[in-house]
N, C-alpha and C positions, 0 to 999 in steps of 0.2 A: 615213365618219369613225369611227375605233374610237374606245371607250370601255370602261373596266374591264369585263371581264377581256380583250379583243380586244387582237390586236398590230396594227401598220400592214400594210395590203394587200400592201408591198412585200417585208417579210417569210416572207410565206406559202410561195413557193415555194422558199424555200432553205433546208440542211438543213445540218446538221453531219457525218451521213454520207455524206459525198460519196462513199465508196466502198460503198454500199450493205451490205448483209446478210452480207457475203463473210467480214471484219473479224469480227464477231459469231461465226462461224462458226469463224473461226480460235481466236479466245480457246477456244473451247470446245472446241475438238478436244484444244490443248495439244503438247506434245514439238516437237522442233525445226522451222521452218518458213523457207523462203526467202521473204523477203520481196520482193519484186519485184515489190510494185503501186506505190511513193513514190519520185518523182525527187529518189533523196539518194544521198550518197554515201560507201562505207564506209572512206572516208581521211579519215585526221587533218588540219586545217591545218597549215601550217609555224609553228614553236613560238613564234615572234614572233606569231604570229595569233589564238592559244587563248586562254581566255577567263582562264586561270591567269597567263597573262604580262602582263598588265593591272595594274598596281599602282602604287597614290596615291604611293608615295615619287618614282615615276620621272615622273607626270602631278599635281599639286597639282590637286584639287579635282576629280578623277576622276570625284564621282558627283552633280555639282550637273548645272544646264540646260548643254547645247549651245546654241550659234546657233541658230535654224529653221532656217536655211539648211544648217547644218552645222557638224562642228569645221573650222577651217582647215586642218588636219594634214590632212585628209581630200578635200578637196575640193583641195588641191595634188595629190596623188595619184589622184584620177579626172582632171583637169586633163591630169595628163604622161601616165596608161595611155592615156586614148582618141586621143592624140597620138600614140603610140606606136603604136599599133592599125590605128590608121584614117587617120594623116597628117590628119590634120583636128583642127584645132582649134577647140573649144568655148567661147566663152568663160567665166573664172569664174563671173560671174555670171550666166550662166541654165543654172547646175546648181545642183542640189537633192539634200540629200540625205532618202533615204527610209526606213521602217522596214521595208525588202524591199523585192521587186515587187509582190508581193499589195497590200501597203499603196500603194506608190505610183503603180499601176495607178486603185486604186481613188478615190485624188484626183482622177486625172485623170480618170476619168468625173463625178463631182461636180463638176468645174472648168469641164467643157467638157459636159457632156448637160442637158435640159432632163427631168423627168419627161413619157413620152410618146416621147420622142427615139428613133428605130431605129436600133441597131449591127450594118452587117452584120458575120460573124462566119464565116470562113470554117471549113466543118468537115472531119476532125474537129480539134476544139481543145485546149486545156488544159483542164481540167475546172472551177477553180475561173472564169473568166471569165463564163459565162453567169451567175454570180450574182452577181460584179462589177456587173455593167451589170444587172441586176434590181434590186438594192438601192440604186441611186440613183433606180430607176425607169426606167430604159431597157428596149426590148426589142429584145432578139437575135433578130437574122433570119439563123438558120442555114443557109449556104451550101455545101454541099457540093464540095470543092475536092481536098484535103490527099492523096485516095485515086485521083484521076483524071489529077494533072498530066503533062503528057508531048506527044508528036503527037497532034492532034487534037481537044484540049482549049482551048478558047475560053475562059481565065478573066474574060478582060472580058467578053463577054457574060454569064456566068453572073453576075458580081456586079453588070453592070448591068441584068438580069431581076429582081435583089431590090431595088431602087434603089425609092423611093416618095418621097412628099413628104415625109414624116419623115424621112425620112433624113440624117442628121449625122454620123455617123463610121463610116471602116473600119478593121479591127483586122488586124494584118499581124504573124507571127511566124515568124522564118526565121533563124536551122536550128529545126524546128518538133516541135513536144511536139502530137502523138505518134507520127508518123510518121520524122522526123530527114530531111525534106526541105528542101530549101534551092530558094529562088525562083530561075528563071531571070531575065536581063534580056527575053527578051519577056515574061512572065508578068508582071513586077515593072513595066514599061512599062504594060501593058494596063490593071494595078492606079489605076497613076496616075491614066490618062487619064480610069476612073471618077468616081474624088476631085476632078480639074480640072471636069468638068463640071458637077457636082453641089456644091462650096464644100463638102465634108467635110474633117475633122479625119481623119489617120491617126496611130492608137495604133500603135505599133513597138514591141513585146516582145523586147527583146534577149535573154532570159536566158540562151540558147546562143551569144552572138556571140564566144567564147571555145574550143566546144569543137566541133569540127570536124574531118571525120577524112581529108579529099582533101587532096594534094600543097601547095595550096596556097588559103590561107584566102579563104572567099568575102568577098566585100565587104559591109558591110552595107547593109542598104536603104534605111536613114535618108539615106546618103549621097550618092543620088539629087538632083543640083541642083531637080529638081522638085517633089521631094519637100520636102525640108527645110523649103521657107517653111510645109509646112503640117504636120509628121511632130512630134510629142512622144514621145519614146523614153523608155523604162525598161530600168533594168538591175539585175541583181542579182549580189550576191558571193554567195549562195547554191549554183549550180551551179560556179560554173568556182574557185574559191578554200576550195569545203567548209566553209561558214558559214551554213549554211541556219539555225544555231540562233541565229544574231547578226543576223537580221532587219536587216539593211544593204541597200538599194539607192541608188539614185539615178535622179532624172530632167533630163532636158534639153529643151529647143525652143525656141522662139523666145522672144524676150525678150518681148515682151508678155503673149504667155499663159502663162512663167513665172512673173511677179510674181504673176497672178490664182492661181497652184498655188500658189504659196509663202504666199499669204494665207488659200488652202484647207487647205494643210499647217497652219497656224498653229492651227486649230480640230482638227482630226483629232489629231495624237500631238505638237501642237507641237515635238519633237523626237527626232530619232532616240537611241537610250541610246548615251550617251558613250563607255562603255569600251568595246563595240564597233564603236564608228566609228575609234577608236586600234588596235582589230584588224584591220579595215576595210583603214587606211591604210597597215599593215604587210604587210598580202596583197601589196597594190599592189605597193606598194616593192618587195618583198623575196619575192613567188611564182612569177617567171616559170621557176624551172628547175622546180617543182611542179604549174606548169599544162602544162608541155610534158610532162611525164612521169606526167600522166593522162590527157593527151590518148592516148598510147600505150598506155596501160592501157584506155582505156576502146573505144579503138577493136578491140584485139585481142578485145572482152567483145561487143562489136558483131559483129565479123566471127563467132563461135561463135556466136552467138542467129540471126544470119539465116541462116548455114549450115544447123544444125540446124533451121530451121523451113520453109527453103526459099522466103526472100525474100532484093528485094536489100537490103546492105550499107547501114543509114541514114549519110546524110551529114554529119550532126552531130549534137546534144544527145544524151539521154540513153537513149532508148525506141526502140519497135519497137511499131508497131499491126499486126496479122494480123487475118488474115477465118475464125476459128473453122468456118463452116458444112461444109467437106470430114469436121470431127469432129463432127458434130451427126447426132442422130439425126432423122427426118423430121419427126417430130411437134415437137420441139424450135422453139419461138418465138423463142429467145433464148440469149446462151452461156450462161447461168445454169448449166443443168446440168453442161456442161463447164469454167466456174471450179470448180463444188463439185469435178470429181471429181479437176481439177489441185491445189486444197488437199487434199485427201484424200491426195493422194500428196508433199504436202509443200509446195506451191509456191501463193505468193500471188498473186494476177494483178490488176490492175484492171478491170472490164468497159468494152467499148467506149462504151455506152448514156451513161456518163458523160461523154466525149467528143464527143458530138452522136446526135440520135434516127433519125439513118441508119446507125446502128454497134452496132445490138444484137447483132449477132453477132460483134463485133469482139473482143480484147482487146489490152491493153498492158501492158507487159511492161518496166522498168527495168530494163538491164544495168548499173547503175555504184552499185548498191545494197549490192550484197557482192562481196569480192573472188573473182576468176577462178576459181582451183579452187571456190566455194561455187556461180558461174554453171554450171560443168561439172555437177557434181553434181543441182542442180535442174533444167536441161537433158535429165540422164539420167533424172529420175525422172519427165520428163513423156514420153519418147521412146514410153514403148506410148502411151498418148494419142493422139501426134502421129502413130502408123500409118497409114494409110491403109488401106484393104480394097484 
């Protein structure tokens, strides 16, 4: 039990540098640098979206509370997109809206985990999750998955080898941050059949269920009839609408354990900021010629980074994970030395290690950070690097 000067145990292990010493490094060097460790994106929203076209004259009382649940303007518009999307309709009320995914991720572990509770977590991941589910007090039982899928890969046996009596939820993200793999239906079947056995909660991180670069959009997973009674999904206008800085998401699931989030929500940020959920609802409305035409943007930024690095083509979101060791010198434990010497030559990288503790030789790499020519250019200045002997 802490006491002045001590913080809670649950705090211990989580850090503000999520991207370790790299950052530090970078300030200090100085002069122009590609950033390409943050899944953001270097396009404007559409002008109805920006935080300037927001104004009291046109919304009366623009900056008082929202709903919990949401402004209505807003929640009419997740309402007709995921209709639109997915031919599925949700009903109004068991959406939520949230302040991002980060934030509305992190309800939902607080809604649904008991401190103690194990998430398995398949890796590699998103980097900020493993301290989602730490700071509720859950722990993450990192499952190595994201780098093996394919013939011959048993994903239900591996997640059901982490399976213990703690165990209460699996975390399922597809098209997936950091790879941009998208689950098959055997994989996504095999998934379930874990969850069925075991009475698990499945989290569903949508935040790429938008941006996808094959012929024709994969389906989401939540959408699985077997899934759904037990799947609480998150979304964010973050990635596919370029509102990362307007902290927008929402969540959806089943009506019962809605209410219980919405009760959670009420203590956490009781509402999301107003004049962004009016930006929010204008994405909606009014973004689909701008998401179709990032989608081509970002896939052409995709098709150059796996070319040049000599993987395949990710199948959605935003990133590209690669296995550094063909650059690594023997002695070498880790990419550490090979991020330092890719900032040295201009280029900011994430390290794998942030992505699960089987990936320290990894790195990740966002394409949809700066635009095309800025990717070519950072691409050419890692090219000696990426030599091979």
């Amino acid at each position: 039990m802490p006491r002045f000067p001590l913080v809670a145990d649950t705090s211990q292990s989580l850090s503000s540098k999520v991207f370790s010493k790299l950052a530090q490094k970078a300030r200090e060097r100085g002069g122009h640098i590609h950033p390409l460790h943050v899944g953001d994106t270097y396009r404007e929203p559409i002008l109805a979206a920006r935080a300037e076209s927001q104004r009291t004259g046109a919304t009366p009382h623009l900056h008082t509370y929202s709903p919990v649940q949401g402004e209505p303007v807003l929640l009419d518009a997740i309402h007709q997109r995921l209709i639109e999307r997915t031919g599925h309709e949700v009903p109004r009320g068991d959406l939520q809206v949230m302040s991002g995914a980060t934030s509305g991720i992190s309800v939902v572990c607080e809604t649904l985990l008991n401190p103690g509770d194990e998430v398995l977590l398949p890796s590699p991941y998103w980097p900020l999750i493993r301290g989602i589910i730490a700071a509720r007090g859950g722990v993450p039982v990192e499952v190595p998955v994201f780098d093996r899928l394919g013939e011959g890969f048993d994903l239900e046996a591996a997640l059901e080898a982490a399976v213990t009596e703690r165990t209460a939820m699996l975390y399922l993200n597809s098209p997936h941050n950091p790879t941009g793999a998208v689950l098959c239906a055997r994989d996504l079947e095999g998934a379930i059949r874990v969850a069925e056995r075991h009475d698990l909660w499945v989290l569903c991180d949508e935040a790429y269920m938008d941006i996808w670069f094959d012929e024709v959009a994969p389906e989401p997973i939540w959408l699985h009839p077997r899934l759904r009674p037990r799947a609480v999904v998150c979304h964010t206008l973050s990635k596919s609408y370029g509102l990362a800085g307007a902290r927008i998401g929402y969540t959806h699931g089943p009506s019962e354990v809605m209410r219980a989030i919405r009760s959670v929500q009420t203590f956490q940020t009781y509402c999301a900021a107003k004049p962004m959920q009016y930006a929010a609802a204008a994405a909606l409305r009014e973004g689909h010629a701008w998401l179709d035409e990032s989608r081509t943007l970002y896939r052409e930024a995709a098709e150059l980074v796996s070319t040049r690095l000599g993987i395949p083509r990710p199948r959605g979101g935003t990133f590209v994970l690669f296995d550094t060791s063909p650059y690594l010198r023997d002695e070498d434990e880790d990419a550490f030395p090979f991020l330092v010497s890719c900032l040295e030559a201009g280029v900011l990288l994430t390290p794998g290690s942030a992505c699960g503790a089987d990936f320290k030789k990894w790195a990740r790499l966002c394409f949809t950070s700066a635009p095309y020519n800025e990717i070519v250019k950072a691409m050419d200045a890692l090219a000696p690097l990426l030599a091979r002997d």
